[in-house]
C-alpha positions in Angstrom: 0.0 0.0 0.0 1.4 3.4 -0.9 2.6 4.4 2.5 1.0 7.9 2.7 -2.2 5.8 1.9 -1.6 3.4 4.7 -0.8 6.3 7.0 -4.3 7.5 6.4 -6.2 4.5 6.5 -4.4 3.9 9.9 -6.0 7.4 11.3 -8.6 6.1 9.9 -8.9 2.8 11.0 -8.0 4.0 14.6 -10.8 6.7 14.4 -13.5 4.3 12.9 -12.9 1.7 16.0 -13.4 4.4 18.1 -16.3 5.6 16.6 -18.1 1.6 16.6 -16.8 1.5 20.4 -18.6 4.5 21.5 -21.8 4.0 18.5 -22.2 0.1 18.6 -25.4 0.2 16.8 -23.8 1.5 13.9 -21.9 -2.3 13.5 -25.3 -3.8 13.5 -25.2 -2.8 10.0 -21.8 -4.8 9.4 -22.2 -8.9 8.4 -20.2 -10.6 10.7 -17.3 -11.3 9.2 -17.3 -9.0 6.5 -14.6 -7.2 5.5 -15.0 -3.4 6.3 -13.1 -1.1 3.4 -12.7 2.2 5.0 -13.3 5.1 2.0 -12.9 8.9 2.2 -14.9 10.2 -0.9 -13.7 14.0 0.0 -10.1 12.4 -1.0 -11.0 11.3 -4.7 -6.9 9.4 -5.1 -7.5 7.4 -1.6 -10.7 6.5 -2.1 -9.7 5.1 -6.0 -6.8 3.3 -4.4 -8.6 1.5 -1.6 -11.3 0.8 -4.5 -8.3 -0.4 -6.4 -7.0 -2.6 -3.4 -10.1 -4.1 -2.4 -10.9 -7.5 -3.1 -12.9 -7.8 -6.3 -15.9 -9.8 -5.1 -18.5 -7.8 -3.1 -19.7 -10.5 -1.3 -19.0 -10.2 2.6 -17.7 -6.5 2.0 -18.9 -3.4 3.5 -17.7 -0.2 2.5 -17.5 2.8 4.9 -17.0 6.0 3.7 -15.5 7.6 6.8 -17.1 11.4 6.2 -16.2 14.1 8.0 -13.5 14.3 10.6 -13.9 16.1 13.9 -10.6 18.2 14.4 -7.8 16.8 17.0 -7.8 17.6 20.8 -5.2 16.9 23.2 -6.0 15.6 26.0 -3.3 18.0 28.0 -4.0 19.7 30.7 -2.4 22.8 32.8 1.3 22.4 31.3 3.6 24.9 32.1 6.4 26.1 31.3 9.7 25.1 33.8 13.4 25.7 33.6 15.9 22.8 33.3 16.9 23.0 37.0 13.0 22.7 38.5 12.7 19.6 36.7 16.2 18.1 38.3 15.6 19.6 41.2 11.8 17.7 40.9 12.8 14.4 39.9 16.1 14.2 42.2 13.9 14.1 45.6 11.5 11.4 46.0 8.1 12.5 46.0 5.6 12.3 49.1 3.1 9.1 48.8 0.2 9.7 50.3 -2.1 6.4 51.6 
C-alpha cells in the first residue's frame, strides 16, 4: 500500500474503532465477518486506491466512507512552562506518597 495511503487508512482505521466503540449500533449494520473497506470520498486518489486494493468480489464486503472528521484535541491539561533546573531539582527528591 502506498505508504501515505496506509498512514491515512491507519488514522482512519483508529478513528472508525473508536467511533463503533462509542456508537455500537452502527456495527449492527456490518455482516459478521465482512470485511470493512474504510473510503474517504472527500479524497477522490485514496478513495480510488482502496477501491483499487479491495478485493474484487462484493460478497461479505462493507464499504465505509468515513465522512467528516472532527478536528484533533489533546488531552493536556495545565502544562507549564519550567526551567531545566526545577525539573532536576523535581525528579532528584523522591516524592511524598500519600495512603
Amino acid at each position: 500500500m502506498n505508504s501515505m495511503y496506509q498512514l491515512k487508512h491507519n488514522d482512519l482505521f483508529i478513528e472508525f474503532t473508536r467511533y463503533l466503540t462509542t456508537h455500537p449500533k452502527f456495527s449492527e449494520d456490518i455482516p459478521e465477518g465482512a470485511e470493512v473497506i474504510l473510503l474517504d470520498t472527500r479524497d477522490a486518489g485514496f478513495t480510488r486506491f482502496m477501491l483499487k486494493s479491495a478485493p474484487k468480489t462484493d460478497r461479505n464486503i462493507v464499504f465505509v466512507d468515513v465522512g467528516e472528521l472532527a478536528p484533533i484535541r489533546s488531552r493536556v491539561r495545565k502544562p507549564k512552562i519550567v526551567s531545566r533546573g526545577a525539573v532536576k531539582k523535581s525528579v532528584a527528591k523522591p516524592r511524598d506518597l500519600k495512603s
